[in-house]
C-alpha positions in Angstrom: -2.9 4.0 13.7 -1.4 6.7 15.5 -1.1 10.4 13.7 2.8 10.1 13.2 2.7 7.0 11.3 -0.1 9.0 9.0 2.6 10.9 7.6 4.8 8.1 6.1 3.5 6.2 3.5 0.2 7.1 1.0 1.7 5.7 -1.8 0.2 2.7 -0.6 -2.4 4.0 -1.1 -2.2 3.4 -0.9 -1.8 1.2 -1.2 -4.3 2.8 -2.1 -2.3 3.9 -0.2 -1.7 1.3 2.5 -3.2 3.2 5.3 -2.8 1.6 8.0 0.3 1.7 10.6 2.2 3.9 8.8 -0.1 3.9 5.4 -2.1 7.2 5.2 0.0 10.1 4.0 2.9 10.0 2.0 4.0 13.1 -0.3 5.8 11.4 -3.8 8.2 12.9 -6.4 8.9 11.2 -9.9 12.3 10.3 -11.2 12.2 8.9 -14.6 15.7 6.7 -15.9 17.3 6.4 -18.5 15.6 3.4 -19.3 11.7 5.0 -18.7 11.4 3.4 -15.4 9.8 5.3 -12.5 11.4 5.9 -9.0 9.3 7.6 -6.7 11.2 8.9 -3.6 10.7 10.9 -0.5 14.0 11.3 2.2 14.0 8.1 3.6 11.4 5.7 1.2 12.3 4.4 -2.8 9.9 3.2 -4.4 9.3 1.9 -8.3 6.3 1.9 -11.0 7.6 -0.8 -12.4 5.6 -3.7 -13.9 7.1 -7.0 -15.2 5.9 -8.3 -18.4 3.2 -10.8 -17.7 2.9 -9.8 -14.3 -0.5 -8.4 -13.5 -0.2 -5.9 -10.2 2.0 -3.7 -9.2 4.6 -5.1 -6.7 5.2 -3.3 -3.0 7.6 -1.2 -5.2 10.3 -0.8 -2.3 13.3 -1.8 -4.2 14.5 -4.8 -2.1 17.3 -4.7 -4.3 20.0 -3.5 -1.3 22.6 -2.0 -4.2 20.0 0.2 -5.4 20.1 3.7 -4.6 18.5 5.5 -7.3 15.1 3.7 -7.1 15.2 2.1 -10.8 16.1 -1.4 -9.3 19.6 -1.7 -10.9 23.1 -2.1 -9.2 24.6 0.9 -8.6 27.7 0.4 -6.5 30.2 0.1 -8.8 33.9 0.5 -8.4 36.0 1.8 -11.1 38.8 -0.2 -12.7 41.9 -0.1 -11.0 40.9 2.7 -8.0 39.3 1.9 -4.8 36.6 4.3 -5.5 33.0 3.1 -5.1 30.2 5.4 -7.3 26.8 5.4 -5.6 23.8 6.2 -8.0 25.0 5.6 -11.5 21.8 7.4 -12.6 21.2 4.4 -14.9 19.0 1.6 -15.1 21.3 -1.0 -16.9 20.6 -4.0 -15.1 17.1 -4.0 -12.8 16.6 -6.9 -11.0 12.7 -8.9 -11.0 13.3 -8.7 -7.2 12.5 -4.8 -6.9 9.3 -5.6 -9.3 7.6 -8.6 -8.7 5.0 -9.9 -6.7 5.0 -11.5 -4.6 8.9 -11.2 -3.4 10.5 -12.8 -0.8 10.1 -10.6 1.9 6.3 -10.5 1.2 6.3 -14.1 2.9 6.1 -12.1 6.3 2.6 -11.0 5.7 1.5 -13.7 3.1 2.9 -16.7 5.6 0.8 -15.3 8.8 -2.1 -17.5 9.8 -3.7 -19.9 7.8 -5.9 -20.2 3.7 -9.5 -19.7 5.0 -12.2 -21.9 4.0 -13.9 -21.3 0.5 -16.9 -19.9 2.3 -14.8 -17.7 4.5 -12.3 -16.6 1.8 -15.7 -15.0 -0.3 -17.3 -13.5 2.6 -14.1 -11.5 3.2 -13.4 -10.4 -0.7 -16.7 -9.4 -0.7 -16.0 -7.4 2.1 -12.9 -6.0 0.5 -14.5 -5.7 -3.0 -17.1 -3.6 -1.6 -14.4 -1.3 0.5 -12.6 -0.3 -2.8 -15.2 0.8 -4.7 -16.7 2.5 -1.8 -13.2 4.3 -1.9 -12.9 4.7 -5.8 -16.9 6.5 -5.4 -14.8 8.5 -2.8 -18.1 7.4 -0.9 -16.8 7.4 2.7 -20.5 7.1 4.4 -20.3 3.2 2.6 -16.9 3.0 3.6 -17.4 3.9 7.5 -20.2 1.5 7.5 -17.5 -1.4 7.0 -15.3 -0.5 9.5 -15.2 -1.7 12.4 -16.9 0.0 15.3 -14.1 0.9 17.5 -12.2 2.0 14.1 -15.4 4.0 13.1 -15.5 5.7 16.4 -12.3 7.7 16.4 -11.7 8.4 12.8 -12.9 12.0 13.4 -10.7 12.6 16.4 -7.7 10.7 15.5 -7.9 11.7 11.9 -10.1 14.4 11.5 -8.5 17.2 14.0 -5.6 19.1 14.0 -3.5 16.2 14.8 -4.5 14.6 12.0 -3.5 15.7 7.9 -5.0 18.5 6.4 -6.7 16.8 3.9 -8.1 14.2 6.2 -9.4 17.0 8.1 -13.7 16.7 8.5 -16.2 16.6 11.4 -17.9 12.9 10.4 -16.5 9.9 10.0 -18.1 10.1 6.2 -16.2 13.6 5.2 -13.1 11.9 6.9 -13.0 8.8 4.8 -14.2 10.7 1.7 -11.3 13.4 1.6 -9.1 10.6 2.3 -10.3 8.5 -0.6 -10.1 12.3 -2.6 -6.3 12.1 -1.7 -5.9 8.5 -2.4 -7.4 8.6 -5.9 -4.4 8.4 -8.3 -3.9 4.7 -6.8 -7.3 3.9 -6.7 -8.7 4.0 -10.1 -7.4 0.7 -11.4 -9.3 -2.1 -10.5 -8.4 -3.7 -7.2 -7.9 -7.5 -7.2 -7.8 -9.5 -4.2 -4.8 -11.5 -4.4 -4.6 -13.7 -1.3 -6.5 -14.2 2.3 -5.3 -15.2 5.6 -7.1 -15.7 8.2 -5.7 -16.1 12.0 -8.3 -16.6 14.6 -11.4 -13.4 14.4 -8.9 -11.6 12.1 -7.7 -11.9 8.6 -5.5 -10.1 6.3 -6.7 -9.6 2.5 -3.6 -9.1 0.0 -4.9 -7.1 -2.7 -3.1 -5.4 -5.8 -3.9 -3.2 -9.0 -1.5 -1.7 -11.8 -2.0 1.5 -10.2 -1.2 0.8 -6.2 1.2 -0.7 -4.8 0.8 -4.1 -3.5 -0.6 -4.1 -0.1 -2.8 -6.1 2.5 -5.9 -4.8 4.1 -6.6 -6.0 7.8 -10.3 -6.9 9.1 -11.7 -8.9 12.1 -14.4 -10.6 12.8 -17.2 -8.6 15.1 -20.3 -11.0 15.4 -20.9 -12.6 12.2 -19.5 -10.7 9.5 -16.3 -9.3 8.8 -15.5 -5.7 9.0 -12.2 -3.5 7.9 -10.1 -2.5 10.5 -7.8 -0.2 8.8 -8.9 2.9 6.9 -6.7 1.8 3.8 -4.5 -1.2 3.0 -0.9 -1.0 4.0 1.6 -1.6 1.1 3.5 -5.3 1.9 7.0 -5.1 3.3 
């Protein structure tokens, strides 16, 4: 994960925040509809709080819906009777659609189709693995965390993320202060219980899918080093 991509998404975290390409920072501002929904938005990302009844996560909250331009999920090209003129963000939420909501949607089948279902034996080794990551990161406990990544992960932390290249909150000389001020930063997303949702496995890697009402949905990615599993990400990445 290179600095740049830091600064793009923490929602995810945030997936927690997603952090992983592209998952560790992300500054939100709430819009509330007429309807009670909640847009977040930054210049260039939409995303929604939304939750369909009987649905139990969060979805990736990225409005597929491609006539939504407000964030609540709704159509809002519309094109007034009799006039050629087309009105972009109604600033309503009359009609959302499950498809900016729900997981999994359809272009979640780009992560969830990778690899393979891992055996039984596999599949609880790695949501142990997982299980043990977010409550290492909802303790804001980043000395438990670091000791699940994997090595070469673990090993630049600090100078990727904890320098001046990296965000200010990340900012720390251990791996341990690293992780922690970026669990610190995560926290809003974090606090609902995390549920692993789905694992894939391809090879010595695997991608968990995991979810909460809080976070957005998202997938973590680990390999295999040796014989156990270990995180290779510093936070999940929300799913596309």
């Amino acid at each position: 994960m290179k600095p740049a991509a830091i600064a793009v998404a923490l929602s995810c975290l945030c997936a927690v925040a997603g952090c992983g390409e592209g998952a560790v920072r992300r500054h939100e501002t709430a819009a509330h509809s007429g309807s009670g929904q909640v847009a977040e938005g930054t210049s260039t990302i939409i995303t929604t709080r939304t939750i369909p009844p009987g649905q139990g996560v969060r979805g990736d909250g990225d409005v597929d819906n491609p006539h939504d331009y407000d964030g609540n999920g709704d159509i809002d090209v519309k094109t007034a009777p009799g006039a050629p003129k087309t009105i972009f963000d109604d600033g309503d939420a009359d009609g959302p659609t499950r498809e900016s909501y729900r997981y999994p949607d359809a272009d979640d089948a780009q992560v969830l189709g990778q690899g393979r279902p891992p055996s039984p034996s596999v599949r609880r080794e790695i949501a142990t693995v997982v299980s043990k990551f977010y409550s290492a990161a909802v303790q804001q406990d980043g000395a438990a965390a670091c000791a699940m990544l994997a090595p070469s992960l673990a090993r630049t932390v600090v100078g990727t993320y904890g320098g001046a290249a990296g965000p200010v909150y990340m900012r720390g000389s251990t791996c341990k202060v690293v992780m922690t001020r970026l669990f610190t930063h995560a926290h809003a997303e974090l606090v609902a219980p995390v549920q692993i949702l789905a694992v894939r496995v391809s090879g010595h890697r695997a991608n968990a899918m995991v979810g909460s009402r809080a976070m957005r949905a998202s997938y973590i990615a680990l390999e295999s080093v040796g014989r156990r599993w270990v995180v290779s990400q510093l936070l999940g990445e929300p799913l596309p």
